[in-house]
N, C-alpha and C positions, 0 to 999 in steps of 0.2 A: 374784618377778620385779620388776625394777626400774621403777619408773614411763617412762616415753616422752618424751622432753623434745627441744627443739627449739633447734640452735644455727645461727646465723647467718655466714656468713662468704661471700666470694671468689673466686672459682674459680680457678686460680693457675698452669692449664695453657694458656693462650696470652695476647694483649692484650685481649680483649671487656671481660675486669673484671666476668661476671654474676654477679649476687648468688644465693646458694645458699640452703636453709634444708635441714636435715640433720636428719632424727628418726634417733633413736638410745637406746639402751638400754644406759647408762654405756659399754661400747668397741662395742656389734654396732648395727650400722648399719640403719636402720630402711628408709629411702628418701633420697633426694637430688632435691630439686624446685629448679626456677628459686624465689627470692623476689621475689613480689609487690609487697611492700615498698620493695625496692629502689630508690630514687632515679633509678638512673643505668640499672639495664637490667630494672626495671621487667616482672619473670618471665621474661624471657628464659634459655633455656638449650639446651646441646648434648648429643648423646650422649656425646663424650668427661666431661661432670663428671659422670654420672652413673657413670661407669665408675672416679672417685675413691676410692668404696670398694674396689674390685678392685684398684688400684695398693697398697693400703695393705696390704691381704691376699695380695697376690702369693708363688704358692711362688719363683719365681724372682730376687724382688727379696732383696739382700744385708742383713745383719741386722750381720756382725759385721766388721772386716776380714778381709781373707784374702791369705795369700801364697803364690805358686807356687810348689813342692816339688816338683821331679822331675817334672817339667809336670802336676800334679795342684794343686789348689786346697787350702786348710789353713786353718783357723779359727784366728783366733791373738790375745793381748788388747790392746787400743790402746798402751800401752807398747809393746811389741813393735813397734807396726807403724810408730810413729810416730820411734823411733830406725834401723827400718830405712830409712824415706823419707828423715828427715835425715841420715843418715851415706851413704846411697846418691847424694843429690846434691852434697854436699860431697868428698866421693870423684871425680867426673864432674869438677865445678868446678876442683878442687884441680889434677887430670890437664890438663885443656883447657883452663880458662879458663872465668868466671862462663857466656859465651854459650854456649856447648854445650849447655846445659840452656835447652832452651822448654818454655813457657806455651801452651798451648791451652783456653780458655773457654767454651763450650758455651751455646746457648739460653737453655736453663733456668736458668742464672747468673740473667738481669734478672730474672725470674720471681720470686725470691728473695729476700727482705730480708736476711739473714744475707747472703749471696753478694756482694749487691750494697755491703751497711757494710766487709766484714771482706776480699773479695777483692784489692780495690786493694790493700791493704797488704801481703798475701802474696805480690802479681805484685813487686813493688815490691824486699820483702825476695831478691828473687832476685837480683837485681844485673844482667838480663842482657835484651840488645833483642832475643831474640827471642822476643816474644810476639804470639801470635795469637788470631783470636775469629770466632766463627760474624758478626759484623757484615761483617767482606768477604766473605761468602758472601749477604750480604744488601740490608743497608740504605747503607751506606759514601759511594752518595753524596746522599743525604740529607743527610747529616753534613756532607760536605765541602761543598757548596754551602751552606746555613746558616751552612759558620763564614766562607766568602767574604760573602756579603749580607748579613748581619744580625752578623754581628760573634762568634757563639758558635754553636760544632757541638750544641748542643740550641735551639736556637730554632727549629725544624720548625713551620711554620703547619698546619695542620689544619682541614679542610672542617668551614664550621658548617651540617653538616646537616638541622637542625634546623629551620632559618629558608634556607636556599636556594630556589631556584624551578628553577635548571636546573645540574645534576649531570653534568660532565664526564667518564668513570673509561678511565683508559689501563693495561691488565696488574695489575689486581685484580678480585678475586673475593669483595666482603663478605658475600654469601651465604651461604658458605662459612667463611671467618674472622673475619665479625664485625668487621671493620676492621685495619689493619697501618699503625703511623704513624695512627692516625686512629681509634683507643679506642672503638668503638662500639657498645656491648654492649646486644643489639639493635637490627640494622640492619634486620631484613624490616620489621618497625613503623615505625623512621624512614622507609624507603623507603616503607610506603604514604601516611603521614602527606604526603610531599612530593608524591605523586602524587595525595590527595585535596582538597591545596589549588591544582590545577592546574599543578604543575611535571614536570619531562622531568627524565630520567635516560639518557646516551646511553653507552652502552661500547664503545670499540675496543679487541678482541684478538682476536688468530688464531684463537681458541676459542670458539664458541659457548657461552660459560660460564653456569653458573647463576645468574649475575647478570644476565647478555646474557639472560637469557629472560625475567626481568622487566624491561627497559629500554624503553622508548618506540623505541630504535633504536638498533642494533648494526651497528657497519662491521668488516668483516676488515682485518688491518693483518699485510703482514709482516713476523715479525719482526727487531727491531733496526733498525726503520725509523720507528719513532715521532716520534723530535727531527727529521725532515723532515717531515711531516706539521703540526706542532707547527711547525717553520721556516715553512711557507706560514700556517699561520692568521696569525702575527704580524706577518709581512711583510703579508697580506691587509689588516689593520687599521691599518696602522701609512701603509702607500697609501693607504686610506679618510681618515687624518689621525685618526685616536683614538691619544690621549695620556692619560696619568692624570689625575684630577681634580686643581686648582692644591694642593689640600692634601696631594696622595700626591705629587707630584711635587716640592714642597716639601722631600720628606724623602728623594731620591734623590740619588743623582751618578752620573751616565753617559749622562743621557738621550739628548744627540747620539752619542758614542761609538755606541749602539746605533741610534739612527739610519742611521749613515754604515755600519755592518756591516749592516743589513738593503740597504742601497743596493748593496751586493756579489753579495747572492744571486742563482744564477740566476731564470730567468723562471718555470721552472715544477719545483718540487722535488718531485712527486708518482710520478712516474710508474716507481719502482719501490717503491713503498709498497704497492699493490692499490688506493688509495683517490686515487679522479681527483681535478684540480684545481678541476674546478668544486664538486665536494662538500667537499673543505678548505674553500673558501672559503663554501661557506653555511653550515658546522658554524662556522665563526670570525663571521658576521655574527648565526650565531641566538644564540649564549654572548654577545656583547657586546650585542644587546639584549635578553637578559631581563633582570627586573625584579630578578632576584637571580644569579650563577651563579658555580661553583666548578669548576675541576679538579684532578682529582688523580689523583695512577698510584702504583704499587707498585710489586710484587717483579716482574712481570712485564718493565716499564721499570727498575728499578734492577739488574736482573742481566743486561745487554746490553753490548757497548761502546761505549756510549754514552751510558749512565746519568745519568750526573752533567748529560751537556748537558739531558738530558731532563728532570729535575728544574729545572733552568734555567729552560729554556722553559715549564715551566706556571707558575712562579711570577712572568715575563716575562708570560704572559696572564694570569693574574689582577690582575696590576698595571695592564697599561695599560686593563684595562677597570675597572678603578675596583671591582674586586672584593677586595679585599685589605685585612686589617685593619677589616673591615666586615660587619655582620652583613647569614649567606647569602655568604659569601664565604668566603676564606682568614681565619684566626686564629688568636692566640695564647692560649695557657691563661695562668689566674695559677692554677696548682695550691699547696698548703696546704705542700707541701713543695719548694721552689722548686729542682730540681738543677742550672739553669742559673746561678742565682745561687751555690748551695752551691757551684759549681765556680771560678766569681770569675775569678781572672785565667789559673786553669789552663785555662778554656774560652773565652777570649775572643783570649787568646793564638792565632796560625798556630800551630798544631800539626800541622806538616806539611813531612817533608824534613827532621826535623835530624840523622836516619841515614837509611841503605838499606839492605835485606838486600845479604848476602854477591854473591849469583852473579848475580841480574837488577838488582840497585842499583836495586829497587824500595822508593818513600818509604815512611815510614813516615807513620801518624796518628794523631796523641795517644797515640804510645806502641807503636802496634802496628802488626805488618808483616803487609801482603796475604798471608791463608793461604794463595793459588795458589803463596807462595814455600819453605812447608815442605814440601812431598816435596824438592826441587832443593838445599834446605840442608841436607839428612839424606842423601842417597846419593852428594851429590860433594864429594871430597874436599880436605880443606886447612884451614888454620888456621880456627877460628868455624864450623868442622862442628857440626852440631847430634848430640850421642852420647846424648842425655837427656829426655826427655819428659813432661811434667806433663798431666794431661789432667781439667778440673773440668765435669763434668754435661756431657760432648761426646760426638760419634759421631764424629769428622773423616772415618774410612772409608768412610762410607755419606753425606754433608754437605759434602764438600769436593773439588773436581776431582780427576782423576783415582785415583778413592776405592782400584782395586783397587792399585794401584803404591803408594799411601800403605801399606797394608798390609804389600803385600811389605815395604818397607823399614822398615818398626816392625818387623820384626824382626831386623836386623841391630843395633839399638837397645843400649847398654850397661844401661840401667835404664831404666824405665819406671812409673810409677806412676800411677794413676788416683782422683781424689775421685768416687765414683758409686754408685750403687745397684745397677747391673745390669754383667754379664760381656757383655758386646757383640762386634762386629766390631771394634773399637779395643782396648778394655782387657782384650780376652783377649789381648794380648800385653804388657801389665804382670806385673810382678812383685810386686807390694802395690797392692791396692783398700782405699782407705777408704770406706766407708759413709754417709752421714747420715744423719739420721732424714727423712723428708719427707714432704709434701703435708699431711695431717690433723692431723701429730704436729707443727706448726710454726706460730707466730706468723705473720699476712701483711699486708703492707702492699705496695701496687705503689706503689714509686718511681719510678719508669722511665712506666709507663703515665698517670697522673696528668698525666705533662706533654703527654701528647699524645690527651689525651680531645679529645671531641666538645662535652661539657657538664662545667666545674668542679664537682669531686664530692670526697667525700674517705672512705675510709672505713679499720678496723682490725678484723681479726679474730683473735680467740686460738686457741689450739692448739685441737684436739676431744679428741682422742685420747694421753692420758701416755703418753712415747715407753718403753718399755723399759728396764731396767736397763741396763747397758754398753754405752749407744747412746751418742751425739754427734752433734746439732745443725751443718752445717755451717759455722755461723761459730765454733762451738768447734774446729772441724778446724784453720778455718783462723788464727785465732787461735792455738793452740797450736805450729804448723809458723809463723806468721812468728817467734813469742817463740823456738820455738829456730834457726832461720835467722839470726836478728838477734843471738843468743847465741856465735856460733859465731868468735869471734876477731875481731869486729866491733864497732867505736863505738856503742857503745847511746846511745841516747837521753839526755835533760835529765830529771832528776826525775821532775817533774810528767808532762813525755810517760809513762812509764811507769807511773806511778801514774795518770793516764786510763787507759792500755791497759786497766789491770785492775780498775780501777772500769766499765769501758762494757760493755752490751751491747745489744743491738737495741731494744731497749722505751726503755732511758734515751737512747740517740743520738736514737731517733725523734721522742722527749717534746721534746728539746732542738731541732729541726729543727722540730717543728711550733708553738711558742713563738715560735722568734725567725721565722715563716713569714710570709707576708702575712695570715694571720686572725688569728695567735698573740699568745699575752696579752704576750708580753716585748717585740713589734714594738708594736702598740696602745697597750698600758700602755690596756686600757680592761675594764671585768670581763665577761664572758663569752670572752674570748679564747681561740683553741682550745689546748687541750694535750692529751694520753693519753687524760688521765682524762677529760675530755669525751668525745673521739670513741668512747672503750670502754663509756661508758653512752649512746649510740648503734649498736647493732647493725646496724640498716640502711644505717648511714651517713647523710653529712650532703649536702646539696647546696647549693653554694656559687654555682649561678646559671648562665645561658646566658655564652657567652663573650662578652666587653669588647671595644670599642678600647681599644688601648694604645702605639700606637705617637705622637710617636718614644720615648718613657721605656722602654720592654722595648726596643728596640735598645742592642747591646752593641758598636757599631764606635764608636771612638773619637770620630769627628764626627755619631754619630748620625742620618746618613743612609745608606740602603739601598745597598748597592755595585750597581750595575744591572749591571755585565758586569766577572766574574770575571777574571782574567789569561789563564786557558786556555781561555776561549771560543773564540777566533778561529783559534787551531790545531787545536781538535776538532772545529768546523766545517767546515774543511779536508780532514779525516782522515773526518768523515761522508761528505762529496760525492763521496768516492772510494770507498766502503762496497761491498765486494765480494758480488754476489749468487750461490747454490747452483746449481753446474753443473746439465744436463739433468737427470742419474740421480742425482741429490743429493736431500734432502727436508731439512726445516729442523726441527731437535726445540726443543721448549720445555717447559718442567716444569707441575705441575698441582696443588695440593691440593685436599684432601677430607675432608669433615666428620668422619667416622672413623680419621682418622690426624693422628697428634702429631707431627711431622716425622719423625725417626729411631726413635719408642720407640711404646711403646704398642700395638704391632703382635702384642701374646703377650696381650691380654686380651679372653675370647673372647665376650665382647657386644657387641666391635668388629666383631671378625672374620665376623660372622656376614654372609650371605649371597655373590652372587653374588664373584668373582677380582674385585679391583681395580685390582692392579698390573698393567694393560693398555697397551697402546699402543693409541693412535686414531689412525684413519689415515682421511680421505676416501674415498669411493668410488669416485671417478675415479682416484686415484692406486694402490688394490688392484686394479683394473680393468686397469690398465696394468702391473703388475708380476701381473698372474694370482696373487694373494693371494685369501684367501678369509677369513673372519670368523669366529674361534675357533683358526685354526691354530698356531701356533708361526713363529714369522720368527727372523731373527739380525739385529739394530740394530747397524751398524759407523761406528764413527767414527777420524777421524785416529789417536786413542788407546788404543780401545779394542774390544769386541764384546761384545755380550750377548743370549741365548735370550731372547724375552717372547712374550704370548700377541696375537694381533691380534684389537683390537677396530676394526671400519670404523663409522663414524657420521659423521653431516650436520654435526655440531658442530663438523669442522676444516675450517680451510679447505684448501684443494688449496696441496698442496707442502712444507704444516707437518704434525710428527707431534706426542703428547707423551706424556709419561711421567712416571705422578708421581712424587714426592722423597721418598726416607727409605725407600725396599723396598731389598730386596737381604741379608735375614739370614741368618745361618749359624748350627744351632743348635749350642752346645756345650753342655758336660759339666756346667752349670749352666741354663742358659738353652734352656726349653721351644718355641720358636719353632717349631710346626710347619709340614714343609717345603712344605706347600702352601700356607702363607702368605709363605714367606720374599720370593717375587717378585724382583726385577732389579733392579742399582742403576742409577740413570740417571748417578751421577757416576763409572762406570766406561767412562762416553762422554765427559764435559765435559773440558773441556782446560784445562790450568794457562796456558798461553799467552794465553788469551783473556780477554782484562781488560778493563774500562772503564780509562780511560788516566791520568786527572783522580784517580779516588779508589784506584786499583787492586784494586775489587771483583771478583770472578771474574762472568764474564761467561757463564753458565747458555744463555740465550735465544737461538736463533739457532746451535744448532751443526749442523754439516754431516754430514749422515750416508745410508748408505744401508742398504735395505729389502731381502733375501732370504726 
C-alpha cells in the first residue's frame, strides 16, 4: 500500500478561498481537513469541501460526452461531439442569424481558472449579444455602481474586517457563506476577534439569520425597503453637518449635488421599513462615532428593485463618515493578479446600453443581457429569436426567474448543448453534454476572489488527482470549440495571435499575469519577485498583508475623483418613494442559503443530505396563526407567476409578513441523475418574476416577491 501523503490546496466551491490539506493514498482520498497553515483562512472549513471527495467519485457526475438518441443518453468520443456542437450551431447561425444562438454562464465559471482564461474568448467567437450569466441573478449591481464611482465595474471596496470596530451587514449571511463580495474565509474567527477587541456587529434582515444570532443587534427590515432606511441614516448625518474628511472629499465631485438631493427628501422615510425613525437615526449616529465602522450588504440587497441605490448608499455612508479607503473601513485589494487592471480600458469604459435585448430593450452590461430577458427572447416570436442555447457550468431552470417556463420553452429549442458535468433540470434537454474534468483533477487559482478578499493573499494549487484518459479540462473544451468557431468561414487572426492561442495554457497565462502583477518580478525588475514557480514552492500560500490606502492612484475615472451621485440616482429615488407595499392576504418571500447546499448542485451527495428536510418554508407564528397553518404541513406558495407544494416550517426567525425559501431545490430525477425524491424540494424561482428588476443594473430582483400562503 502506498505511503499517505498530504497535498495542499483551495477549496474551489464558493468565495471563502479556505485552505484544505487532503491525505490521500496516490487517487483514494484519505480525509479532507481545514489547513492550519493557511494564511488567509487559518483552518477554517465547511461541510461542503469535505464532501469534495464525493463530487469527484460521484456515480452520477459525467465522464464522457453524451448525445441524445431517441431521447435516451449515448456515450460517444469528443471528435464526435465536438463536430456535433459546431455544425449544430453554424447550422442555427446560418438559418437565423449569428443572435439566435445564446450564451448562458453559470456560477461555477468564476470558481474556475480555465473558465475564467479561455471563456471570454469562446463567448466572443460566437458572434452574438445574446449572452447571459448567473451575475444578473446576483451581483449586477455591485458592478454597475463601481464602474459609476470609481471608474471600473471591478473596483468593489470590501469591509476590512479585520481592523473595524463596528460592522454594519444589510441581506448577508457570513455565517453561512463565509463572505460574498467580501473573500472571508473564516468569518466566525474574524467575527470573534472584532467582538474581543470591543467592537458591534449589527445586522438588518427580515430573517433572524445565523449571523443576526451572533450580532450585538439585529433590526427586522422589510423587504426591498433597505435604500430608505439607508436614505434616513444619510440624510440623519448629513443635518448633523458630517462631510468627509478634507482629504476624502478632495478626491470626489458631487458633494453639493448630493447635498441639494438629500435637501428633497421627505421628513421621515421609515415608516414602511418596520424600523422607526428615531432608531435609523441612532443606528446612523452610533456607525459615524465608532472609532472604526464599515457597511456592507449582499445578495439579500443586491437582488431587490432597488439594488443598485442600495449599494449607493452604503458606500455614500462609508464615505461621509470618513470610513472609506481606511483601515476598519471600506477597501481596496492590491491582489497579485490585478483583473481590474488586466481589463484596462475594457473595464473602465461605460459598458452599458450599447445594445438592448430584442422585446424589453433591456441594456446590456459589458457585453451581457439581464437573464430575466431569456425566457421572453426564446418563446416570442420574430427576427433575433433566440432558436439555440449554449449553457457552461449553469442550472438557469432552477437559478433564474421564472425557472419552470424557462424549462418549458428549452424545449421548443432547435439545438441545445450544454459544457457540464451533470444531466440537470437544464441540460436534460440538450442534445450533446460536454464534460470536464473537475474540482481535484484541475489546477486552481481564484482570479475573481483575490480581488475581493478581506486580507491580500495569494495562493496556487495543482491538480491532486490525473484526470482520466479521454477526458478534457474545460479550457481544452473551450479552446478547441473557439479554434473551430473562428475556423468556420471566418477572418482568423494575425500570426502571432494564433501562434499564442496555441502556445497558452492556464499555468503559462497565469506565470505571465503574476510577473507583470503588482509583487511580480517583470513589474519590480527586483529578485524575489513573484512568478509560478515561487508561489508553487509555497503550498500554503503567501500573504501579501492587511489592506492599503490607495486611493486617488487605484481610481480608474478619468479625473480620479470618486463620482458621488450616479446619473440614475435621482430617478430611482423617485421610483423607491413610491415602492409598492404587499396587500393584507399577501406575504413578502425572500431566499435564504445554507451551509449544505451549493446553490443549484450538490444536493445528490449524501453527507449533505443528511438529516432533518431543508427545503422549507418559514413562516412567523402570528402569520400561520392567521391563515390556521400548522408546522410540518404542506401549503401551496403562489405567486403572480407561479405555484408551488413546500413543507411549512413556522419559527421566531421571520419577521411577520415575510416568508423564505431557499435557492437551488426544486430537482427532478432523471434517467442519469440520482436525486432522490425526497430530497428534490421546490424551486423558489418557479415564484420569481422576470418582470421584477432592479432598474439601474437590470438584475432580477429575488427579494420581496408577493405571494400567498394555503
Amino acid at each position: 500500500m502506498s505511503q499517505i501523503k498530504k497535498h495542499f490546496r483551495t477549496c474551489n466551491l464558493c468565495e471563502a478561498m479556505c485552505g484544505l490539506v487532503i491525505e490521500h493514498q496516490g487517487n483514494q482520498i484519505v480525509s479532507i481537513k481545514g489547513d492550519p497553515e493557511d494564511p488567509f483562512s487559518q483552518g477554517h472549513i465547511c461541510p461542503k469541501a469535505v464532501a469534495l471527495q464525493d463530487l469527484h467519485q460521484d456515480p452520477d457526475r459525467l465522464r464522457k460526452p453524451v448525445k441524445k438518441v431517441n431521447g435516451r443518453w449515448k456515450e460517444i468520443a469528443w471528435p464526435e461531439a465536438y463536430d456535433l456542437v459546431t455544425n449544430g450551431i453554424k447550422e442555427v447561425q446560418q438559418k437565423y442569424g449569428n443572435d439566435a444562438v445564446a450564451l448562458y454562464q453559470g456560477n461555477p465559471s468564476v470558481h474556475n481558472m480555465g473558465s475564467m482564461l479561455y471563456g471570454p474568448a469562446f463567448a466572443r467567437s460566437l458572434k452574438t449579444r445574446n449572452k447571459f450569466s448567473a451575475s444578473s441573478v446576483d451581483q449586477l449591481p455591485h458592478h454597475v455602481v463601481s464602474q459609476h464611482m470609481f471608474g471600473h465595474l471591478m473596483m468593489i471596496p470590501v469591509p476590512d474586517i479585520d481592523r473595524t470596530h463596528y460592522l454594519l451587514m444589510l441581506g448577508a449571511n457570513p455565517m453561512v457563506s463565509n463572505g460574498s463580495l467580501m473573500t472571508c474565509g473564516g468569518f466566525p474567527r474574524r467575527l470573534k476577534a472584532l467582538q474581543d477587541r470591543g467592537g458591534k456587529m449589527v445586522v438588518i434582515d427580515p430573517r433572524y439569520s445565523e449571523t443576526a444570532a451572533k450580532a450585538h443587534k439585529h433590526l427586522f427590515i422589510k423587504p426591498g425597503t433597505d435604500a430608505l432606511l439607508l436614505l434616513e441614516m444619510v440624510k440623519t448625518l448629513i443635518q448633523d453637518g458630517m462631510e468627509p474628511p478634507e482629504k476624502l472629499l478632495g478626491m470626489t465631485q458631487g458633494w453639493q449635488q448630493l447635498l441639494d438631493l438629500v435637501k428633497l427628501l421627505p421628513e421621515d422615510l421609515c415608516p414602511n421599513t418596520g424600523i422607526d425613525k428615531a432608531s435609523a437615526q441612532q443606528l446612523a449616529r452610533e456607525f459615524a462615532a465608532a472609532e472604526t465602522a464599515v457597511c456592507y450588504g449582499r445578495m439579500g440587497v443586491s437582488t431587490q428593485p432597488h439594488g443598485s441605490l442600495v449599494q449607493w448608499l452604503i458606500h455614500i455612508l462609508n464615505l461621509i463618515t470618513g470610513n472609506f479607503d481606511q483601515p476598519g473601513g471600506a477597501m481596496f485589494t492590491k491582489p497579485a493578479v490585478d483583473i481590474a487592471k488586466a481589463l484596462g480600458k475594457n473595464g473602465t469604459e461605460r459598458k452599458q446600453g450599447r445594445f438592448a435585448s430584442r422585446i424589453r430593450q433591456l441594456p446590456e452590461f459589458f457585453g451581457e443581457l439581464p437573464v430575466a430577458a431569456l425566457l421572453e427572447e426564446i418563446i416570442t416570436p420574430g427576427e433575433g429569436q433566440i432558436k439555440a442555447l449554449i449553457t457552461s457550468a449553469g442550472n438557469p431552470v432552477l437559478s433564474t426567474p421564472q425557472g419552470h417556463d424557462l424549462g418549458e420553452a428549452l424545449k421548443t429549442l432547435e439545438f441545445q448543448v450544454a459544457i457540464d458535468i451533470y444531466i440537470n433540470e437544464t441540460t436534460r434537454h440538450a442534445q450533446v453534454i460536454l464534460p470536464p474534468t473537475t474540482g481535484l483533477e484541475t489546477d486552481h487559482y481564484d482570479l475573481a476572489f483575490h480581488t475581493f478578499a478581506v486580507r491580500d493573499f495569494t495562493k496556487f494549487s495543482t491538480a491532486l488527482i490525473k484526470p482520466a484518459d479521454d477526458t478534457q479540462h474545460d479550457w481544452q473544451i473551450f479552446k478547441t470549440l473557439t479554434h473551430r468557431l473562428d475556423s468556420i468561414g471566418r477572418k482568423k487572426g494575425r500570426w502571432w495571435q494564433r501562434a499564442f492561442v496555441r502556445w497558452s495554457t492556464p499555468r503559462r497565462l497565469l506565470d505571465l499575469a503574476l510577473r507583470f502583477g503588482p509583487y511580480g518580478q517583470l513589474n519590480s525588475w527586483k529578485p524575489g519577485g513573484l512568478t509560478l514557480s515561487r508561489l508553487r514552492s509555497k503550498p500554503h500560500g503567501i500573504d501579501l498583508g492587511a489592506l492599503k490606502p490607495c486611493l486617488p492612484a487605484r481610481l480608474f475615472t478619468n479625473n480620479k475623483c470618486i463620482q458621488l451621485v450616479p446619473d440614475f440616482i435621482s430617478l430611482d429615488i423617485t421610483k423607491l418613494l413610491s415602492y409598492g407595499q404587499a396587500e393584507n392576504s399577501q406575504l413578502l418571500l425572500i431566499g435564504r442559503r445554507q451551509l449544505r447546499s451549493n446553490n443549484s448542485w450538490m444536493h445528490n451527495i449524501p453527507r449533505l443530505m443528511k438529516g432533518a428536510e431543508r427545503c422549507t418554508l418559514l413562516m412567523n407564528p402570528r402569520d400561520a396563526a392567521s391563515r390556521h397553518l400548522q408546522h410540518g404541513q404542506k401549503v401551496q406558495v403562489t405567486s403572480r407567476v407561479g405555484s408551488i407544494p413546500i413543507t411549512l416550517e413556522i419559527s421566531e426567525q421571520m419577521m411577520p409578513g415575510v416568508v423564505s425559501i431557499p435557492h437551488g431545490w426544486g430537482h427532478q430525477t432523471t434517467e442519469t441523475l440520482s436525486v432522490a425524491q425526497s430530497h428534490g424540494g421546490s424551486s423558489i424561482n418557479d415564484l420569481t418574476d422576470t418582470l421584477e428588476l432592479d432598474g439601474p443594473s437590470g438584475n432580477a430582483a429575488f427579494s420581496g416577491i408577493r405571494v400567498e400562503v394555503e
